[in-house]
C-alpha positions as CSV (number, residue, x, y, z in Angstrom):
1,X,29.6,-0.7,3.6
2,X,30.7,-4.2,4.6
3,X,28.9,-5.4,7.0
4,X,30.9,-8.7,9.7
5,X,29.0,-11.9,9.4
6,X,28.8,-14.2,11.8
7,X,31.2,-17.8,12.2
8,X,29.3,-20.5,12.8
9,X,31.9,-22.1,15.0
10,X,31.2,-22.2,18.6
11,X,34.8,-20.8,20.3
12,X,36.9,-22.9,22.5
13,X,36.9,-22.4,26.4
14,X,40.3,-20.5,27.2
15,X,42.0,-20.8,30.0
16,X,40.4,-18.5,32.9
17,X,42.8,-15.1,33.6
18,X,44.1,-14.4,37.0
19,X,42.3,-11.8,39.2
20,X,44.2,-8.9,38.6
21,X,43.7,-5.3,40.5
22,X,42.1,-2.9,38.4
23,X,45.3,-0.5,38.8
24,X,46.8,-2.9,36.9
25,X,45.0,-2.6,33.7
26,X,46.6,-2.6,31.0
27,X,44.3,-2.0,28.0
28,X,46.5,-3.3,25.2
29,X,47.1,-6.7,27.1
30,X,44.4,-9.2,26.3
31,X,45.4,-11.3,29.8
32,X,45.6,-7.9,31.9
33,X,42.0,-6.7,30.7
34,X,40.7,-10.3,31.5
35,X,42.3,-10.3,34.9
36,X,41.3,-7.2,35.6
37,X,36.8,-8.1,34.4
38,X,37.3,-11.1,36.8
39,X,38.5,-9.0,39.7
40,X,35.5,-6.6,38.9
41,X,33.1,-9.6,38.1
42,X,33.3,-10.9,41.6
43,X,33.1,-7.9,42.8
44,X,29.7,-7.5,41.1
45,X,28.7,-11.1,41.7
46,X,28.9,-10.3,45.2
47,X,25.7,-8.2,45.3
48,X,23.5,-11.4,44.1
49,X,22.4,-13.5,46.9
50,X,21.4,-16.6,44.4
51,X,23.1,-19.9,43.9
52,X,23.9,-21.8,41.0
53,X,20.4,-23.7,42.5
54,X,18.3,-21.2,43.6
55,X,17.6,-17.5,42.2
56,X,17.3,-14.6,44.4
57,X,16.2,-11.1,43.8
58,X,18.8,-8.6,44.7
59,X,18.7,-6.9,48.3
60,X,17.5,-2.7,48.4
61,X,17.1,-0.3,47.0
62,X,17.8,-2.7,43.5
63,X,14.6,-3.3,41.8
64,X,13.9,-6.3,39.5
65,X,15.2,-5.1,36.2
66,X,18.5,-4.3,37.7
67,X,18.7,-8.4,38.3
68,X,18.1,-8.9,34.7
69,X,20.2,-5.3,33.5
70,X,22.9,-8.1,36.0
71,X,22.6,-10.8,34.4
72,X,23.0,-9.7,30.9
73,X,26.0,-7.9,31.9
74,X,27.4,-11.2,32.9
75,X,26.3,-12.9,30.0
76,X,28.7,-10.6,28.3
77,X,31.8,-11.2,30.9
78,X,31.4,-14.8,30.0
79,X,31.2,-14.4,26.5
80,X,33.8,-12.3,26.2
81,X,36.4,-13.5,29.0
82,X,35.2,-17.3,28.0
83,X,35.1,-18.0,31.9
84,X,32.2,-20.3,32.5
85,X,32.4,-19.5,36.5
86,X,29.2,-17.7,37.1
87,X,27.1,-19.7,33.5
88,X,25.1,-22.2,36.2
89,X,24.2,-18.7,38.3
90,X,23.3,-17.1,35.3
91,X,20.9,-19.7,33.4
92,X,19.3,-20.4,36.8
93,X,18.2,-16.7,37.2
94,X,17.1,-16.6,33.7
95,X,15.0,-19.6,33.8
96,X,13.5,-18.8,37.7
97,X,12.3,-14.9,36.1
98,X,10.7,-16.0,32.9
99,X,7.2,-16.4,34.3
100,X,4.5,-18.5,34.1
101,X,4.2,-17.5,30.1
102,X,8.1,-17.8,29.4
103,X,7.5,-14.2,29.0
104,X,9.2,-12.3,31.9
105,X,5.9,-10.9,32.7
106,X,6.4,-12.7,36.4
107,X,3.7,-12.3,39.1
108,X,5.5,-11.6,41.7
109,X,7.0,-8.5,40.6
110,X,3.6,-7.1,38.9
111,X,3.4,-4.1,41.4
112,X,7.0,-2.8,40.0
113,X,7.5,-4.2,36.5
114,X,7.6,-1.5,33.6
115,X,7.7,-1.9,30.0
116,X,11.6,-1.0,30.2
117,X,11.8,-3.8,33.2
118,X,10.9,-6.3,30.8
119,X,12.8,-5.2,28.1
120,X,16.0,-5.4,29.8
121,X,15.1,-9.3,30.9
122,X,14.5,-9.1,27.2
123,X,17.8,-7.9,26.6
124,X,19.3,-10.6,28.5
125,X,18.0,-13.8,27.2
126,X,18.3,-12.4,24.0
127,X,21.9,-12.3,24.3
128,X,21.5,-16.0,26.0
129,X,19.7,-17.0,22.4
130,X,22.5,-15.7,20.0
131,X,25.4,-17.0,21.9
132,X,23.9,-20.8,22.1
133,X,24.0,-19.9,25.8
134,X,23.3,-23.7,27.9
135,X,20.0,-24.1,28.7
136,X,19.8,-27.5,30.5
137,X,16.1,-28.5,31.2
138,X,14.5,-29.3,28.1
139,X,11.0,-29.1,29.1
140,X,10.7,-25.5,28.6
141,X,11.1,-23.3,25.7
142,X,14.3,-22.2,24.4
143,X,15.9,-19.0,24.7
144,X,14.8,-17.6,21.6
145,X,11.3,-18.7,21.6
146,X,11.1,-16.8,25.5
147,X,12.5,-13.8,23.5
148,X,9.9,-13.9,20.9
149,X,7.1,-14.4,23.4
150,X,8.7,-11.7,25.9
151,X,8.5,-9.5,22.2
152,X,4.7,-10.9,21.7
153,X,3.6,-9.3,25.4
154,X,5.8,-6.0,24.5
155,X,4.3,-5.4,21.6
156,X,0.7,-5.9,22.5
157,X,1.0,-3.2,24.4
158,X,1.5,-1.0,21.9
159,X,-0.7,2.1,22.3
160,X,-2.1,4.3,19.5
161,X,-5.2,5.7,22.5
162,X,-2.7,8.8,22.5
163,X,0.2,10.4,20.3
164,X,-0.3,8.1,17.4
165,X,1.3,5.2,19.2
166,X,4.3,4.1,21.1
167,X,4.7,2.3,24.8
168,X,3.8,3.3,27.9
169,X,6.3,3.8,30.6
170,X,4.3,1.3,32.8
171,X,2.0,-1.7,32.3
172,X,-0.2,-2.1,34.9
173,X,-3.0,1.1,36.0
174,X,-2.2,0.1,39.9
175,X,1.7,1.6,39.0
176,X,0.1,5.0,38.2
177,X,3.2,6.8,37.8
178,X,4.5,6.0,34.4
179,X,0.6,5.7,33.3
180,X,0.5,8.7,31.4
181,X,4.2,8.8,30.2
182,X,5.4,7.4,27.1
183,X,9.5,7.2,27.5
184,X,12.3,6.3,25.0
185,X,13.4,3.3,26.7
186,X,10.6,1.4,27.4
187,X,10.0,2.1,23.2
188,X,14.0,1.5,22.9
189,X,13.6,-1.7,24.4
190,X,10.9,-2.7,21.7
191,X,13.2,-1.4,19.1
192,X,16.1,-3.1,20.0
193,X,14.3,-6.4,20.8
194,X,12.7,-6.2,17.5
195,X,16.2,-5.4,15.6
196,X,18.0,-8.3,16.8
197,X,15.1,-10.9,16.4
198,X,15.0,-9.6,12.7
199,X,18.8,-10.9,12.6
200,X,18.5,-13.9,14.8
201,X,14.8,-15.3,13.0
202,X,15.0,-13.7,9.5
203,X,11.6,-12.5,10.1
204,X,10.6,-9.1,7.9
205,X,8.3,-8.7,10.2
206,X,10.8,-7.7,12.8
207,X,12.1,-5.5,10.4
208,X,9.0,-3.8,10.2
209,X,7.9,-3.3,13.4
210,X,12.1,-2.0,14.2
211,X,10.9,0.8,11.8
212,X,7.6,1.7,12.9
213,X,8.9,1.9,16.4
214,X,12.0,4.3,15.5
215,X,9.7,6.4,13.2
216,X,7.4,6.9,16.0
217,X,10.1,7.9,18.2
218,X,11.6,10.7,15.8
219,X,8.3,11.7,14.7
220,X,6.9,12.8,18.5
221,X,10.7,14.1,19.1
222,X,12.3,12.2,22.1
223,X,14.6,11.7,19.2
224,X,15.7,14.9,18.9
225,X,17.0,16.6,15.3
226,X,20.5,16.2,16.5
227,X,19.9,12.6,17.4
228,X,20.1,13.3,21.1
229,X,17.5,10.5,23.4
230,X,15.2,12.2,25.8
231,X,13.4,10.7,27.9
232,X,9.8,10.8,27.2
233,X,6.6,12.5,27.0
234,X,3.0,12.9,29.0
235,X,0.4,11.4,26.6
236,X,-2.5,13.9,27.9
237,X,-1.0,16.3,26.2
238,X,-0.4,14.2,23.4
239,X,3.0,13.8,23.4
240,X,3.8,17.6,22.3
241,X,6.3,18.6,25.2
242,X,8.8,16.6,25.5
243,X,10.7,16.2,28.7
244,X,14.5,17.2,27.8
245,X,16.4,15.1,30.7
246,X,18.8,12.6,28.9
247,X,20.4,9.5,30.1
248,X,23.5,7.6,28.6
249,X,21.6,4.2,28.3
250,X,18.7,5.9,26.4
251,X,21.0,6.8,23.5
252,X,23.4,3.2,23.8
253,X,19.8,1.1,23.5
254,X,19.0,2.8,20.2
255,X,22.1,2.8,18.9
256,X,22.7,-1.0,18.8
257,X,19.3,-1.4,17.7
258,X,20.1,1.0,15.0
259,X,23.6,-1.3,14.3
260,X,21.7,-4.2,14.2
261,X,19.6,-2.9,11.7
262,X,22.0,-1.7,9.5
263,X,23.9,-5.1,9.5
264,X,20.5,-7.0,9.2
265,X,19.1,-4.4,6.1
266,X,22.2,-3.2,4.5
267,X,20.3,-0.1,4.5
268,X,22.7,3.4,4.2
269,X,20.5,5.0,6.7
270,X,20.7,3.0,9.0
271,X,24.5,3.5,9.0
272,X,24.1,6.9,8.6
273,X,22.0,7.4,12.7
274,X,24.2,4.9,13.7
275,X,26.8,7.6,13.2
276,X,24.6,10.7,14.5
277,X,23.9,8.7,17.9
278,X,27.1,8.0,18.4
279,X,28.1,11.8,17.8
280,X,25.2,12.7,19.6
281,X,26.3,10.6,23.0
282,X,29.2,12.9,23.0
283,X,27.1,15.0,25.6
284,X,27.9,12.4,28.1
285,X,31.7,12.8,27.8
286,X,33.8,16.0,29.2
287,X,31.8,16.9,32.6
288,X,34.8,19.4,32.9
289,X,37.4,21.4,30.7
290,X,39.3,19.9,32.9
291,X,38.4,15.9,31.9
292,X,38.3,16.2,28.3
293,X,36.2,12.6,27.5
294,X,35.4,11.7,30.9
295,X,31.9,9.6,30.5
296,X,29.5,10.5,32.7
297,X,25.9,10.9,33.4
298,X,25.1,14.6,33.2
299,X,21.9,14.3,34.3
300,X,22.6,14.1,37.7
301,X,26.4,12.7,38.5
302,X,28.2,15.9,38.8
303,X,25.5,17.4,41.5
304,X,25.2,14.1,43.3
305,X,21.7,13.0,42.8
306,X,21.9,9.8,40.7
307,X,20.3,7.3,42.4
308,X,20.5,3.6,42.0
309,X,19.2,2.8,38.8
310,X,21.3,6.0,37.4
311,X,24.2,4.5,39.0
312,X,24.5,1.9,36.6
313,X,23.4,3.6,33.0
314,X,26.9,3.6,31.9
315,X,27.7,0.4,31.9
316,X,24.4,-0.2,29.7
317,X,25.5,2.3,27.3
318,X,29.0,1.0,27.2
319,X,27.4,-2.4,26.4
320,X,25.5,-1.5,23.6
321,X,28.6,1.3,22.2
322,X,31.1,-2.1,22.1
323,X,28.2,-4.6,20.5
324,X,27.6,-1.9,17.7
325,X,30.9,-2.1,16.1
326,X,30.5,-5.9,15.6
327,X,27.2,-4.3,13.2
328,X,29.0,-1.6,11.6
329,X,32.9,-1.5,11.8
330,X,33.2,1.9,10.4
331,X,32.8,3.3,13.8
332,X,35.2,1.6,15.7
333,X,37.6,4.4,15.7
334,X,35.1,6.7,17.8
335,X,34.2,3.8,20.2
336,X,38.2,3.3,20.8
337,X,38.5,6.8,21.2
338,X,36.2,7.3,23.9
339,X,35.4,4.0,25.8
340,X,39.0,2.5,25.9
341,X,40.4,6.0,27.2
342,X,37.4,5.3,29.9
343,X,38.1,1.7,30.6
344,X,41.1,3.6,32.3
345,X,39.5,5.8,33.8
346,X,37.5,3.5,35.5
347,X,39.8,1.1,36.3
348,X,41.1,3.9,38.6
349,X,37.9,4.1,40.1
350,X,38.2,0.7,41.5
351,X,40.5,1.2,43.7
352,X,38.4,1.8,46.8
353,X,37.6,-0.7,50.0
354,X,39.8,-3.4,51.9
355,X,40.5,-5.2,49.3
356,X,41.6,-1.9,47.2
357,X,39.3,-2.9,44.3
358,X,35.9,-1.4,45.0
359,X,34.4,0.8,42.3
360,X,33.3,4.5,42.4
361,X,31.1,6.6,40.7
362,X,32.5,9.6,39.3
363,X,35.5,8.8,37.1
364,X,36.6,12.3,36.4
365,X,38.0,12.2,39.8
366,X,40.9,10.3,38.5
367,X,40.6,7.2,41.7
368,X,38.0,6.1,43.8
369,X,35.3,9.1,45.0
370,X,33.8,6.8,48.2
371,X,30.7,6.2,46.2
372,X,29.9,2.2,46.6
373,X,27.3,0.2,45.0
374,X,26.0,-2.5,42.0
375,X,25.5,-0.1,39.5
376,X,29.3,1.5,40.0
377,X,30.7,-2.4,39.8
378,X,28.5,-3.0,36.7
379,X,29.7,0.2,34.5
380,X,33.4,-0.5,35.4
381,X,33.1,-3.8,34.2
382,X,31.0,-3.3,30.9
383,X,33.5,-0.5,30.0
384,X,36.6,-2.7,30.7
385,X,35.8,-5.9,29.4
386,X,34.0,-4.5,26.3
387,X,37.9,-4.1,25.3
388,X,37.7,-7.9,24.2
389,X,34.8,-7.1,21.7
390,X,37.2,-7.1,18.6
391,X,38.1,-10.5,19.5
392,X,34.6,-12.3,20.5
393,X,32.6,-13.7,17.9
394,X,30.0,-12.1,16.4
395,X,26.0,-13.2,18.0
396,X,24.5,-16.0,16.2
397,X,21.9,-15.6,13.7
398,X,19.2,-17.6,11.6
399,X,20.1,-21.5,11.3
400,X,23.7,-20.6,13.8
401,X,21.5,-20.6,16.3
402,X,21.1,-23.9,18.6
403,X,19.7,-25.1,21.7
404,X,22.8,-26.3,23.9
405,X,21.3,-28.8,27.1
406,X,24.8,-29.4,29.0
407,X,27.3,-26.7,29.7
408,X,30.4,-27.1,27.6
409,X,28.5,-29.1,25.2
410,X,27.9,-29.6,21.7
411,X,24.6,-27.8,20.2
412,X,21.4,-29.7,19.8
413,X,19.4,-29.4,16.8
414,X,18.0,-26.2,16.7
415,X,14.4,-25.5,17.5
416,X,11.1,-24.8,15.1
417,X,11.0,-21.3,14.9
418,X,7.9,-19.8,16.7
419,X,5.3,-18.5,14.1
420,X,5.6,-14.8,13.1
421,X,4.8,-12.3,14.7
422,X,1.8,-10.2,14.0
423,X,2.4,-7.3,11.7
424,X,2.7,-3.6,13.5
425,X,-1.1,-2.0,13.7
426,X,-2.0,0.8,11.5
427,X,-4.6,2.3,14.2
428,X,-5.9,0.3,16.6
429,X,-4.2,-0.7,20.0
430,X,-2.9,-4.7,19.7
431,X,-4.2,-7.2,22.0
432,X,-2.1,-9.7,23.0
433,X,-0.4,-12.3,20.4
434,X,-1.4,-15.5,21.4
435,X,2.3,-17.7,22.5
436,X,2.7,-21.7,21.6
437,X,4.1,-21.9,25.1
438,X,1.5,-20.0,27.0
439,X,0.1,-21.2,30.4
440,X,-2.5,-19.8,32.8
441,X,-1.3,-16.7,34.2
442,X,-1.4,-16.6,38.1
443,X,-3.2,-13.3,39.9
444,X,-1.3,-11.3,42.5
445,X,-1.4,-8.3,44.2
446,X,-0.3,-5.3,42.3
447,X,1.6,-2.7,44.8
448,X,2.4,0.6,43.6
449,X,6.1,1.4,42.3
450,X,7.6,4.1,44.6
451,X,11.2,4.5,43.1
452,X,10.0,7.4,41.1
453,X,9.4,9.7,43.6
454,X,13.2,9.5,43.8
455,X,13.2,11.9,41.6
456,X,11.3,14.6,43.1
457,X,13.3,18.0,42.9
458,X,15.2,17.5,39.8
459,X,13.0,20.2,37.6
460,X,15.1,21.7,35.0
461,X,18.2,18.9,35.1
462,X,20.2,20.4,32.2
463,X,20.1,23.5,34.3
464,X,22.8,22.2,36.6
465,X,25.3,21.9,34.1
466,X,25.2,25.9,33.5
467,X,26.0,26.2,37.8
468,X,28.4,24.4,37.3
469,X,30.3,25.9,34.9
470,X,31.5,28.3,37.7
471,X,32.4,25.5,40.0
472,X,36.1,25.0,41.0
473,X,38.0,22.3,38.5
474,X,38.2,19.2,40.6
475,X,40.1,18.5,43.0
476,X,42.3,15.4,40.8
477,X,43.0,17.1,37.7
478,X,42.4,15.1,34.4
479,X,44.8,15.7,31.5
480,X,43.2,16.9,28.7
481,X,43.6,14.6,25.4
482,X,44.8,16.0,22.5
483,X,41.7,17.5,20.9
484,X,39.1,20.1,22.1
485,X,36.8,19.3,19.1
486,X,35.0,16.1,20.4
487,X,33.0,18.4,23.6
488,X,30.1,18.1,23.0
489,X,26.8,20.0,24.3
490,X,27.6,23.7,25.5
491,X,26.0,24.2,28.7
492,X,23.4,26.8,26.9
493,X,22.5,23.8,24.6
494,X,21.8,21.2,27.8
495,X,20.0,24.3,29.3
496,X,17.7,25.2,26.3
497,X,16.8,21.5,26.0
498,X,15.4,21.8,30.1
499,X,13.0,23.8,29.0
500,X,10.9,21.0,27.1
501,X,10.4,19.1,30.0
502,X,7.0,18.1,30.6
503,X,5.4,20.3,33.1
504,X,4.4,18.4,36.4
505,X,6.0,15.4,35.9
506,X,8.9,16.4,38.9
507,X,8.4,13.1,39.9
508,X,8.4,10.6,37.2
């Protein structure tokens, strides 16, 4: 296997694309696909209320992690469009969220921050590290040292109290929900982190603790035999019923981390569940024998009950999807096959509002459903301008990284690397890794996370898809592509997997 290797060469600033509609797309035209993200892009933009000055959390019902799920989206629209419009918006609301620790454990947002909140902040200024992303005041940690203290607080949460490890869904005891829940993406999010620091640092110990987290995560089975991502487990019963709902972002979050790994290790297995995720996220494709390869999220798009966070797991998934072929090229056929047929697809979907541009939801619909929001802008534009991917360069690594102070500038000596990170624990739970950068933590008032209850009703989720196999087709018919072979889950397979849901946790 041979493995792409970052350039050291910072790329040139193009010249900005056009706002083009979205019905224009044309996916084989580098300038049409750019024209088309900054049409989108603005359209997404348009949901944050902060300045190039001033950050702002978004307006309801978008929680914090959504902001940061925002930003690294946007991160990726200027990386791979090389539009520097929204950069100033973007640093400023990475910088205003790291906390009081630079560790995006912020005070303020105590009484709704998750383990898979933080990670996703994670995500984002992680990406801000590898792509020598400006970070103008130089009186604060760079972007990689707040991604290895952000991995410092995740990790020393690790819990071996209950089912021989993992993270729980939540941090704080005052957020009961997620209290006795261990969940795949709030131990993705450590796995992923954990991948690309290994690449960016050099750090074995990264490695290691990449390992420990994936093994854990097969061996209590929200990894599933057939490499499908559920979503978690209740840790008084010890992790030994899993709950069988999937979602789309689950799967993409491992599967980069899994990319990353195999470019990082060289290692054949990694190369090889980089392959059986990939297969495996073919469940989220083909809602209908009608719309052969439509993505959706079958948990809960086709009966209407995605809410807002749902609304935007797509776009996450087609993130990490694009990112992993820069890791592992081999697969880059069966990302082109099924996220540039989809780029279409939801290029259509934007065709909604005055402006005709407005996103929907369901893209098997073939045009805009009336379904308006963040999370629909955010998956059209991941999907669309992850097209580019091919042509971006590759995220930095080891001595490519820099710290860049002025926008459009030349990189300043890199940084000291933080010291390493403490190896994974064999039993015990970890306490927190003490951070060069750390600073009295502030006290606030821990409210209780409600979104959950959001949930309520949806026992048995894979259950739908069996009703609706007697549905009408849809009303805009789909042409089928040229293969039946790449439908994935049979609606007795999604069924069957309901049945290991945890019992009681309706609400979530």
């Amino acid at each position: 296997m041979k493995f792409v290797k970052s350039t050291q060469a910072i790329p040139a600033i193009a010249q900005i694309a056009a706002f083009m509609s979205p019905s224009k797309l044309d996916i084989r035209d580098e300038s049409s696909i750019k024209g088309v993200a900054r049409t989108i892009a603005a359209d997404t933009m348009s949901y944050y209320p902060g300045t190039d000055q001033v950050f702002a959390d978004l307006p309801q019902p978008y929680y914090w992690w959504q902001c940061g799920a925002l930003m690294g989206a946007m991160l990726d629209y200027s990386h791979y469009t090389q539009d520097p419009t929204y950069d100033r918006k973007l640093a400023t609301a990475l910088l205003a969220q790291a906390g009081p620790n630079f560790d995006y454990m912020l005070p303020k947002h105590f009484g709704d921050e998750g383990n898979d909140d933080q990670a996703f902040w994670g995500f984002a200024v992680m990406s801000a590290a590898e792509r020598n992303f400006p970070q103008p005041d130089a009186s604060i940690p760079s972007w990689l040292e707040m991604s290895q203290n952000l991995w410092n607080s995740l990790s020393s949460r690790w819990d071996t109290s209950a089912c021989g490890g993992g993270l729980f869904w939540q941090i704080f005891p005052s957020n009961p929900n997620g209290m006795d829940y261990k969940n795949s993406v709030s131990n993705g999010g450590l796995f992923q982190l954990s991948a690309r620091l290994a690449r960016a640092t050099g750090n074995q110990t990264y490695v290691d603790w990449a390992r420990k987290v994936w093994d854990w995560t097969q061996g209590v089975g929200m990894i599933d035999r057939d490499f499908n991502v559920l979503d978690g487990a209740g840790a008084s019963e010890n992790c030994s019923v899993i709950n069988g709902v999937s979602f789309s972002y689950s799967t993409g979050i491992y599967l980069y981390g899994a990319a990353v790994l195999a470019n990082v290790t060289g290692d054949s297995i990694w190369v090889d569940r980089v392959e059986k995720l990939l297969e495996a996220s073919r469940s989220f494709f083909s809602p209908f024998e009608n719309s052969t390869n439509v993505m959706y999220e079958h948990a809960c798009e086709t009966v209407d009950k995605c809410n807002a966070d749902m609304l935007s797991f797509k776009g996450y998934f087609s993130r990490f999807a694009y990112a992993s072929t820069l890791m592992v090229p081999s697969i880059l056929p069966t990302v082109t096959e099924l996220f540039h047929f989809n780029a279409e697809m939801a290029a259509k979907s934007c065709s909604g509002g005055e402006k005709g541009t407005t996103c929907g939801e369901k893209w098997y619909v073939g045009g805009y459903d009336g379904n308006t929001g963040l999370g629909q802008e955010m998956c059209a534009l991941e999907t669309i301008q992850g097209l580019l991917v091919a042509q971006s360069t590759p995220p930095f690594q080891k001595e490519q990284i820099k710290v860049v102070r002025e926008f459009n500038s030349t990189a300043a000596p890199a940084p000291a690397v933080p010291s390493a990170p403490a190896a994974p624990p064999a039993s015990a739970s970890t306490t927190a890794t003490s951070k060069a950068n750390k600073r009295s933590n502030s006290g606030a008032s821990l409210g209780v996370d409600a979104r959950w209850a959001v949930l309520s009703g949806l026992t048995g989720l894979y259950i739908w898809d069996v009703a609706l196999a007697s549905m009408p087709d849809i009303t805009m018919f789909v042409q089928k592509q040229d293969t039946d072979r790449y439908t994935s889950d049979t609606h007795e397979q999604k069924a069957h997997r309901a049945t290991l849901r945890v019992p009681g946790y309706e609400t979530y």
